[in-house]
C-alpha positions as CSV (number, residue, x, y, z in Angstrom):
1,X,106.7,192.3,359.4
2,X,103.8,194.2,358.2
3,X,102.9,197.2,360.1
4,X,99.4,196.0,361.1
5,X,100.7,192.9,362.4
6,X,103.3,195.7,364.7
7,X,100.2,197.0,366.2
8,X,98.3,193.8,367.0
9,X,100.9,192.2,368.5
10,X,102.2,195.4,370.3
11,X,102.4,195.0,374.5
12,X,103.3,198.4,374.6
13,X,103.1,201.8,373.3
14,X,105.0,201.7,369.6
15,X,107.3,204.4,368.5
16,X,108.2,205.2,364.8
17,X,110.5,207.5,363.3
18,X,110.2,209.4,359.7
19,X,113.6,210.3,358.3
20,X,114.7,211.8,354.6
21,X,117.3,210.5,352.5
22,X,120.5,212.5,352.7
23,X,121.0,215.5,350.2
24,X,123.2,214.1,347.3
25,X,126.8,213.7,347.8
26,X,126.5,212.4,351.3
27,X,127.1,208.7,351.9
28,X,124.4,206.6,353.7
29,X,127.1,206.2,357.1
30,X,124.9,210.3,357.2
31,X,121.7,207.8,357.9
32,X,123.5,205.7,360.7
33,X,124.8,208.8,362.5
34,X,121.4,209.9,362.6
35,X,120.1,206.9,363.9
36,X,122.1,205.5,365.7
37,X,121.6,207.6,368.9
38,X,117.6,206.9,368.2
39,X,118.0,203.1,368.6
40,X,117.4,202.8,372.0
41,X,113.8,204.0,372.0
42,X,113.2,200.6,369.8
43,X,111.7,201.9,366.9
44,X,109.1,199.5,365.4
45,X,109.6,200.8,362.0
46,X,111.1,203.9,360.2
47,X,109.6,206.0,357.1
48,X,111.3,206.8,354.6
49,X,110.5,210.0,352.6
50,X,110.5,210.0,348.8
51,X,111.5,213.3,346.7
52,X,110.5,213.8,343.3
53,X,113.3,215.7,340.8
54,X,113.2,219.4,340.2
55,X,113.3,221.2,337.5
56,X,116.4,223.7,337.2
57,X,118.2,226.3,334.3
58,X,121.9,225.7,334.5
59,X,123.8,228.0,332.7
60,X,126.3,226.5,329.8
61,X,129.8,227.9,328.7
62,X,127.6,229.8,325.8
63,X,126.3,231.4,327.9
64,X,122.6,229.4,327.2
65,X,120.7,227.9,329.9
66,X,119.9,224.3,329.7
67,X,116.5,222.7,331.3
68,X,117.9,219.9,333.6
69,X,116.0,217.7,336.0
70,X,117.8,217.2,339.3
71,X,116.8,214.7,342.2
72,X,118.0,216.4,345.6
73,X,117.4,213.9,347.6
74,X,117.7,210.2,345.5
75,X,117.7,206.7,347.2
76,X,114.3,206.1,349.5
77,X,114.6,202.4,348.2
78,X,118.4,202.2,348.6
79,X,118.3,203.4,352.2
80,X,115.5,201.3,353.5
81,X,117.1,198.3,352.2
82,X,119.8,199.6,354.1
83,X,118.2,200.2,357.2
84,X,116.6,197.1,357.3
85,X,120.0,195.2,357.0
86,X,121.9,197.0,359.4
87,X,119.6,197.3,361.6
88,X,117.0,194.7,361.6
89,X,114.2,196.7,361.6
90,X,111.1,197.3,359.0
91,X,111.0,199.8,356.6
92,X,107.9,201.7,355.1
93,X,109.3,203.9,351.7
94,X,106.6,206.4,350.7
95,X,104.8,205.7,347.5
96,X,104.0,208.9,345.0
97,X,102.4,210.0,342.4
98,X,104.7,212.8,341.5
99,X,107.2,212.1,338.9
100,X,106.1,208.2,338.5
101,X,104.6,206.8,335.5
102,X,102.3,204.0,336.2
103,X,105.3,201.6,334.9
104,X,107.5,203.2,337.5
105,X,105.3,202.7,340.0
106,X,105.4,198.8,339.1
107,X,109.2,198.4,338.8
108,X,109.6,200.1,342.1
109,X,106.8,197.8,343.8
110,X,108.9,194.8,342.4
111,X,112.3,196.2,343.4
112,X,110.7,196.5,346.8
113,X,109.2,192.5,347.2
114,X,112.6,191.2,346.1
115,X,114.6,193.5,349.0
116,X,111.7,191.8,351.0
117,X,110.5,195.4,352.4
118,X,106.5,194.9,353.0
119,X,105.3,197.6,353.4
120,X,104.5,200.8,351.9
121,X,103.0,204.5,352.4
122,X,101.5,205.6,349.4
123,X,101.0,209.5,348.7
124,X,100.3,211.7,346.1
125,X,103.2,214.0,346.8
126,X,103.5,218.0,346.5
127,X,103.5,219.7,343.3
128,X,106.6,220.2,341.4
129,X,108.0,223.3,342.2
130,X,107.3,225.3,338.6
131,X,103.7,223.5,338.8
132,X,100.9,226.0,340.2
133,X,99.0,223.1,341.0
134,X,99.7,218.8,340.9
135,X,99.8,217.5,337.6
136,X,100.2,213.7,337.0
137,X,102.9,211.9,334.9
138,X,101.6,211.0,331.4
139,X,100.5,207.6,332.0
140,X,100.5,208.8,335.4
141,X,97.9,209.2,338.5
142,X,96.5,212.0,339.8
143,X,95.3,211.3,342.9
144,X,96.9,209.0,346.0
145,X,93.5,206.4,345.9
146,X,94.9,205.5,341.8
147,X,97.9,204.2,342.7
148,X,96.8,202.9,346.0
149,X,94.5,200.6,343.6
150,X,97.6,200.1,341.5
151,X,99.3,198.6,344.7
152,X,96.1,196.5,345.4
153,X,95.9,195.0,341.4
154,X,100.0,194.5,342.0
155,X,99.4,192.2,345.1
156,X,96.4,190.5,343.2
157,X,98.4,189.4,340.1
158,X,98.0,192.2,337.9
159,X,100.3,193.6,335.9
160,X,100.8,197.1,334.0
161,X,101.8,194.0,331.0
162,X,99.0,192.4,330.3
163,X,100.5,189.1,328.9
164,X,101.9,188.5,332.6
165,X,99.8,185.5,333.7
166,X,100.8,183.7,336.8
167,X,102.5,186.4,338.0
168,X,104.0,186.8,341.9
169,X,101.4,188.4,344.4
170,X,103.3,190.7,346.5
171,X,101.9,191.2,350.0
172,X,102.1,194.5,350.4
173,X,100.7,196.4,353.6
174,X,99.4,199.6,352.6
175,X,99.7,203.0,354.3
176,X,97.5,206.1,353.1
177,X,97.8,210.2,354.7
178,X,95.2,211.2,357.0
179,X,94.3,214.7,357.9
180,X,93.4,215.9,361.4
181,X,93.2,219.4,360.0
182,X,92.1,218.5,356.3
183,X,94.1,217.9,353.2
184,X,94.4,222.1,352.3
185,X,93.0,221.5,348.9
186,X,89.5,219.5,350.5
187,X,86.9,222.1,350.9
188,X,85.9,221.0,354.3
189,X,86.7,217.9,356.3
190,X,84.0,216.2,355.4
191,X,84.5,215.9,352.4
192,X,88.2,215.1,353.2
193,X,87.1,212.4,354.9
194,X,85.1,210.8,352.2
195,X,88.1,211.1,350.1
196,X,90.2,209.5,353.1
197,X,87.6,206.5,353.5
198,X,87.8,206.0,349.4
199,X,91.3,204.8,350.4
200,X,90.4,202.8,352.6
201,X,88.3,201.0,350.7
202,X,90.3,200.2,348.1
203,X,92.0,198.6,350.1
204,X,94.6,201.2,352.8
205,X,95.2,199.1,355.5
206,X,96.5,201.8,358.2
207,X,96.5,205.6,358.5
208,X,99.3,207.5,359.2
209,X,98.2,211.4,360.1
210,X,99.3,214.2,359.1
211,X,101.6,216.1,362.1
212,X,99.5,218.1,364.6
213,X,99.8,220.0,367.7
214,X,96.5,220.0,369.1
215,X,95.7,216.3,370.7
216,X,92.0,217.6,370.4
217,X,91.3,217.5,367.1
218,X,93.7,214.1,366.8
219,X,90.8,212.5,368.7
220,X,87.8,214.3,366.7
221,X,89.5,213.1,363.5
222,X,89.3,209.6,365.1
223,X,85.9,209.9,366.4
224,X,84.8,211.3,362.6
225,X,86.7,208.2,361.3
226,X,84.8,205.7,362.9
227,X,81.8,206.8,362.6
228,X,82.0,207.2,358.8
229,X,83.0,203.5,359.0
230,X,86.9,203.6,358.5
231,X,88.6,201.0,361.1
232,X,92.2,200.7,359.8
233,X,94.5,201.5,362.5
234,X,95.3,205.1,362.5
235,X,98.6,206.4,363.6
236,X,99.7,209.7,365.0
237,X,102.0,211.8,362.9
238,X,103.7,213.7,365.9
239,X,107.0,216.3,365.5
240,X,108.4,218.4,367.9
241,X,109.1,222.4,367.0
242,X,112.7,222.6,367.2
243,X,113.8,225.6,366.3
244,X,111.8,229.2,366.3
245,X,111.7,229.3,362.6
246,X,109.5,226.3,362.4
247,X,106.6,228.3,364.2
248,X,106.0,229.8,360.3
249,X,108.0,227.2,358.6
250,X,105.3,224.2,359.2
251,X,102.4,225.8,359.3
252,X,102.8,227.3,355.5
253,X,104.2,224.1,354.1
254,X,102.0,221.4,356.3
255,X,99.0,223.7,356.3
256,X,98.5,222.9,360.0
257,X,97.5,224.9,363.5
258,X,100.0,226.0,366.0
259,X,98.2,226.9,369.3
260,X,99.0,230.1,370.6
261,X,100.1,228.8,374.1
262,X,102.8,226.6,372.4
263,X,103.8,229.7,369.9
264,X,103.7,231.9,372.8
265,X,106.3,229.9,375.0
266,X,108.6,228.9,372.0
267,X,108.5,232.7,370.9
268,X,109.9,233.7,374.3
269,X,112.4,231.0,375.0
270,X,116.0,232.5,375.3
271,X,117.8,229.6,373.8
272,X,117.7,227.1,371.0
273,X,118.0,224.3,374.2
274,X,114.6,225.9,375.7
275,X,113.0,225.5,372.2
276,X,113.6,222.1,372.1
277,X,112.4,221.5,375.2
278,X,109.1,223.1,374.8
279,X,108.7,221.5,371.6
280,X,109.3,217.5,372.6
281,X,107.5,218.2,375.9
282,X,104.3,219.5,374.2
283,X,104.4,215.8,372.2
């Protein structure tokens, strides 16, 4: 089932959950232990993250380094095949940019229809590691709104092969990033926002935010979205603070804004069980 159709036909509040694939090495029974105890909130759907390769120097017997790529954290298609199977419950891979040629992009989208997963959350992704700022695979795209149109030609018939006539028409429900706070590269959020309803129009069918910790501005950025004319569902990206190291953690990597009420209490909590109890309850 397509996310949309999830919300439209929801009686109730939905819940999601976002999970990464496993570090390599570890099998996929580290996926069902970690869901298992989640099942009886009665997910709708799960995320699954996707990780590009990094680039590393491992050091030979010569004592010479050799350049090697390395994928931490392999298998976002494998697992939500997976999860959909052993579970029965929809699956929503994310979709990047980062490390995908626009061929990539295509064989993954097909891998995806036949495993009958129908949906997908398409990104840009972070910058590689050694990259100062994102750079796109040759043949690649730059920006999350290219291969959101790349999606959109896919479930019109259009392939990266041009002799393909006739070919299938994927249905694919399309999720794009929204950002409460703004992307950290947009100069201000209204430009952000133009940006954001770009996607939309060619052709995002929901929004999934960014995480946040102040409901406030959750509901500015949905004010701001309908009036600039963008009506796709939007859906809250919510996380609880966990642990104490997460109070500088997030807010480096996700660029977002920890109020200083909840910073203050988590900051004096006397146990890890106090932290996560400030943290879920503030959700």
């Amino acid at each position: 089932m397509k996310i949309t159709e999830h919300i439209s036909q929801a009686s109730k509040t939905l819940v999601s959950f976002e999970i990464l694939p496993p570090l390599k090495g570890k099998t996929i029974d580290s996926i069902y232990n970690h869901l298992d105890p989640l099942m009886e909130f009665k997910p709708a759907f799960i995320n699954v993250t996707y990780h590009r390769s990094e680039t590393m120097f491992k050091k030979k017997a010569d004592g010479t380094f050799e350049k090697v790529e390395v994928r931490k954290r392999p298998g976002t298609v494998a697992i939500c095949a997976a999860i959909k199977n052993y579970y029965n419950i929809d699956t929503v891979p994310h979709l990047i940019c980062g490390g995908f040629t626009k061929r990539d992009t295509e064989d993954a989208l097909i891998d995806l229809n036949f495993l009958g997963i129908d949906n997908v959350l398409v990104l840009r992704g972070d910058a590689a590691k050694n990259e100062a700022n994102f750079e796109a695979e040759p043949n690649g795209h730059a920006y999350a709104v290219d291969l959101l149109k790349q999606v959109v030609n896919l479930k019109n018939g259009i392939y990266q092969e041009e002799d393909i006539k006739n070919g299938g028409k994927p249905d694919f429900c399309i999720g794009t990033a929204g950002y409460p706070e703004k992307h950290f590269e947009a100069p201000n959020l209204e430009t952000d926002l133009l940006y954001l309803k770009d996607k939309v129009d060619a052709g995002a069918d929901y929004i999934m935010t960014q995480m946040f910790f102040n409901n406030q501005k959750f509901f500015e950025f949905v004010k701001n979205c309908r009036d600039a004319g963008i009506n796709v569902p939007i859906i809250p990206g919510l996380k609880p603070i966990t642990n104490k190291k997460q109070l500088t953690i997030l807010p480096k990597i996700f660029h977002v804004d920890i109020p200083t009420t909840l910073s203050n209490a988590i900051s004096s909590a006397k146990t890890d069980e106090e932290v996560e109890q400030i943290g879920t309850e503030w959700l």
